[in-house]
N, C-alpha and C positions, 0 to 999 in steps of 0.2 A: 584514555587508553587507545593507541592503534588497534581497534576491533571496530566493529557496526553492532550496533544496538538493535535489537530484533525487538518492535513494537507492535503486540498481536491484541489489538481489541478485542470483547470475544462477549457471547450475550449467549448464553445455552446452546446448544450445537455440539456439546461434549465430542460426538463420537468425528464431528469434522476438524477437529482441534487437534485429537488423537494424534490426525492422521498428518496435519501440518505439520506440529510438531517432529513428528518422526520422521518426514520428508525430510526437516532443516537438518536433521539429527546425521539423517543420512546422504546428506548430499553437500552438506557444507564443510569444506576443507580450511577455509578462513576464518581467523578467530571474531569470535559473534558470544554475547550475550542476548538471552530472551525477557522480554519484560512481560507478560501476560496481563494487561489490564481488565478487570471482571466487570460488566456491566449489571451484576444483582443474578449472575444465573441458579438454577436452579433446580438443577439437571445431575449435578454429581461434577460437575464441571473443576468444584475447587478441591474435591475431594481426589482428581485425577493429577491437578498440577502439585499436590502436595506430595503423593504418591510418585509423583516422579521427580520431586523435587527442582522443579520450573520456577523462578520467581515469579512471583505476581501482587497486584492489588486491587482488592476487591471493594466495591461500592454495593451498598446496600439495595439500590435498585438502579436502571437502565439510564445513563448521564448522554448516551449518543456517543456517534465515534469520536466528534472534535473534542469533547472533554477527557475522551479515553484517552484519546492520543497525545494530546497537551499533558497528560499526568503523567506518559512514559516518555516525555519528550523532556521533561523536567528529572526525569532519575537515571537519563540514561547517559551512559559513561565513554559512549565510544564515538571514535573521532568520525563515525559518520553511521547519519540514523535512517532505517528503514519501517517504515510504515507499511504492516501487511495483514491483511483479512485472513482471518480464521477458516474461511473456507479452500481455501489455494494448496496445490500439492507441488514442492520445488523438485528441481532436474538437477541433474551432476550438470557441473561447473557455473549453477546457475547466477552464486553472487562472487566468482571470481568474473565470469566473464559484465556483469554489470559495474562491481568497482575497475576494470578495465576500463572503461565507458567513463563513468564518471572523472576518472585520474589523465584521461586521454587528453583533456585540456585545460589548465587551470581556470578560465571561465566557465565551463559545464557545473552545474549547481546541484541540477536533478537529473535522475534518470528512472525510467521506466522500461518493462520485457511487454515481449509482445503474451497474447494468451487467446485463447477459446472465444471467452466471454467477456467483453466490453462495450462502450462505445466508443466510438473514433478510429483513430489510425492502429492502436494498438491491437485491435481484433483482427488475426490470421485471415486469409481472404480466401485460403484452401478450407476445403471441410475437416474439420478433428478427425482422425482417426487414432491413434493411442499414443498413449505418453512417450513411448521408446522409439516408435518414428517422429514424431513431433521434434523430440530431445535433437535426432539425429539430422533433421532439418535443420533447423535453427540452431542448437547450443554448440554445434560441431558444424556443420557444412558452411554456416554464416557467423564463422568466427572476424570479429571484428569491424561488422557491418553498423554503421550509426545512422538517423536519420536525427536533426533538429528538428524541434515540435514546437511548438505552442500551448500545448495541453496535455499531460500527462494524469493516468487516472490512478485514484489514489489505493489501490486495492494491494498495491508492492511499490513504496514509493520508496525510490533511495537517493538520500541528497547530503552532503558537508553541512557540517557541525556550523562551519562557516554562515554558511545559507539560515538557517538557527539561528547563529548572533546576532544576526547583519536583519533579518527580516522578521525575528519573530516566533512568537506558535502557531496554532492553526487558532484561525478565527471562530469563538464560540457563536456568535449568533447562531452561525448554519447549523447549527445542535435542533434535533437530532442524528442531523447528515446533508450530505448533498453539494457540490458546489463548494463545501469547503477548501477540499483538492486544488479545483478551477479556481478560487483565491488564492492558493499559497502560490499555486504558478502562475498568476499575473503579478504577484508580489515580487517573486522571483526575478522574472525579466524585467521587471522595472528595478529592481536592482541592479542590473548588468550580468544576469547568469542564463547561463545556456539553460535548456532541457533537450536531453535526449532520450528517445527510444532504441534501447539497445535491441536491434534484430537478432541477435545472435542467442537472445534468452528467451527462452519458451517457458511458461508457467501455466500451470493451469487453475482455472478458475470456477469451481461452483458455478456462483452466482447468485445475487441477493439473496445469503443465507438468514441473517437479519429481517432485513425490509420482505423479503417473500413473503412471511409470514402476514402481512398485512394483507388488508383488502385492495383491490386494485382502487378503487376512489382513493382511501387513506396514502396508501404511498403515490398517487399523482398528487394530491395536496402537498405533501411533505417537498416532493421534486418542485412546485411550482413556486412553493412559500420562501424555496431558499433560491431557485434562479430569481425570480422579483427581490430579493436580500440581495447579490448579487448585483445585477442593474441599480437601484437605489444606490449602493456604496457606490463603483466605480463609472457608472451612468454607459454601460456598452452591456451587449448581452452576449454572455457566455459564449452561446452556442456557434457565435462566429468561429471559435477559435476550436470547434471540433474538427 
């Protein structure tokens, strides 16, 4: 179907899901279905999507986002899928102005918005100050603004169905995280497709609402387990290409 497939992993956070949800509810003008994949939560979480009647699929406990996301990347229906974290609050125009971006030229594959919280080029260079200025920076003043990347992070990722065909799902090894992203977009441009950051799209981001929860040793293991997965497969490291 000419829609984008809204692909929301999600692991307990109930009340940051809410609140995504109703972002998309209220700021998307483009036809979109939501896929809500459950990692085992346990929080009232399935009892919220049912209540508001959200599709989803739930697993009995915590599979990691590449599994989450390979499982709504296989049901989902629309001619272009977006990959997006649970913790993120969307802007008006924000996936008109990104499928703008992606449609701008038939080699562009993926696209990513800039946000608060990331690593790389995606993270705003000015200090945050509130959503409605933000919005008005970016989603309106930098209408039509692209920059080609290298690395796009995978926290709202939007790419053609095509790019799916042609290259695949996300690679489970990197389960429980990490670096999976940074594979699909080396995958990507060795196929011949652009990725862009559309500047023009502001989002905002939490931040390891997930992985936070971990000790800081356990999630530098988890980060370092899958850059060395990473190098092993394609023998370059990553981090060049932040």
């Amino acid at each position: 179907m000419n829609a984008t497939s809204i692909i929301i992993p999600t692991f307990n956070e109930k009340a940051l899901l809410m609140d995504c949800i109703y972002s998309i509810r209220l700021h998307t003008q483009t036809p979109y279905e939501i896929i809500v994949v459950d990692n085992g939560s346990t929080d009232g979480t399935l009892d919220f999507l049912i209540q508001e009647r959200v599709p989803f699929v739930s697993f009995h406990d915590n599979k990691g986002f590449p599994v989450a996301c390979n499982t709504g990347m296989k049901l989902a229906k629309g001619s272009t899928i977006l990959l997006l974290n649970n913790d993120v609050l969307l802007t008006p125009n924000w996936l008109v102005n990104m499928l703008d971006c992606l449609y701008h030229s038939p080699d562009v594959g993926i696209v990513g918005p800039m946000t608060n919280y990331a690593s790389g080029r995606q993270k705003i260079i000015e200090p945050y100050t509130t959503l409605e200025e933000m919005t008005v920076n970016y989603n309106e003043q930098k209408k039509g603004t692209y920059t080609e990347v290298q690395r796009l992070i995978g926290f709202c990722f939007l790419f053609k169905r095509e790019v799916m065909d042609r290259i695949g799902l996300l690679d489970e090894r990197f389960s429980p995280g990490h670096f999976e992203d940074d594979d699909y977009c080396y995958r990507a441009r060795h196929a011949g497709f652009k990725l862009m950051m559309a500047e023009d799209t502001f989002i905002f981001h939490h931040g390891s609402a997930s992985f936070g929860k971990k000790s800081k040793q356990q999630f530098k293991a988890i980060v370092q387990r899958s850059r060395d997965l990473f190098i092993e497969k394609w023998g370059v490291d990553p981090h060049q290409f932040i």
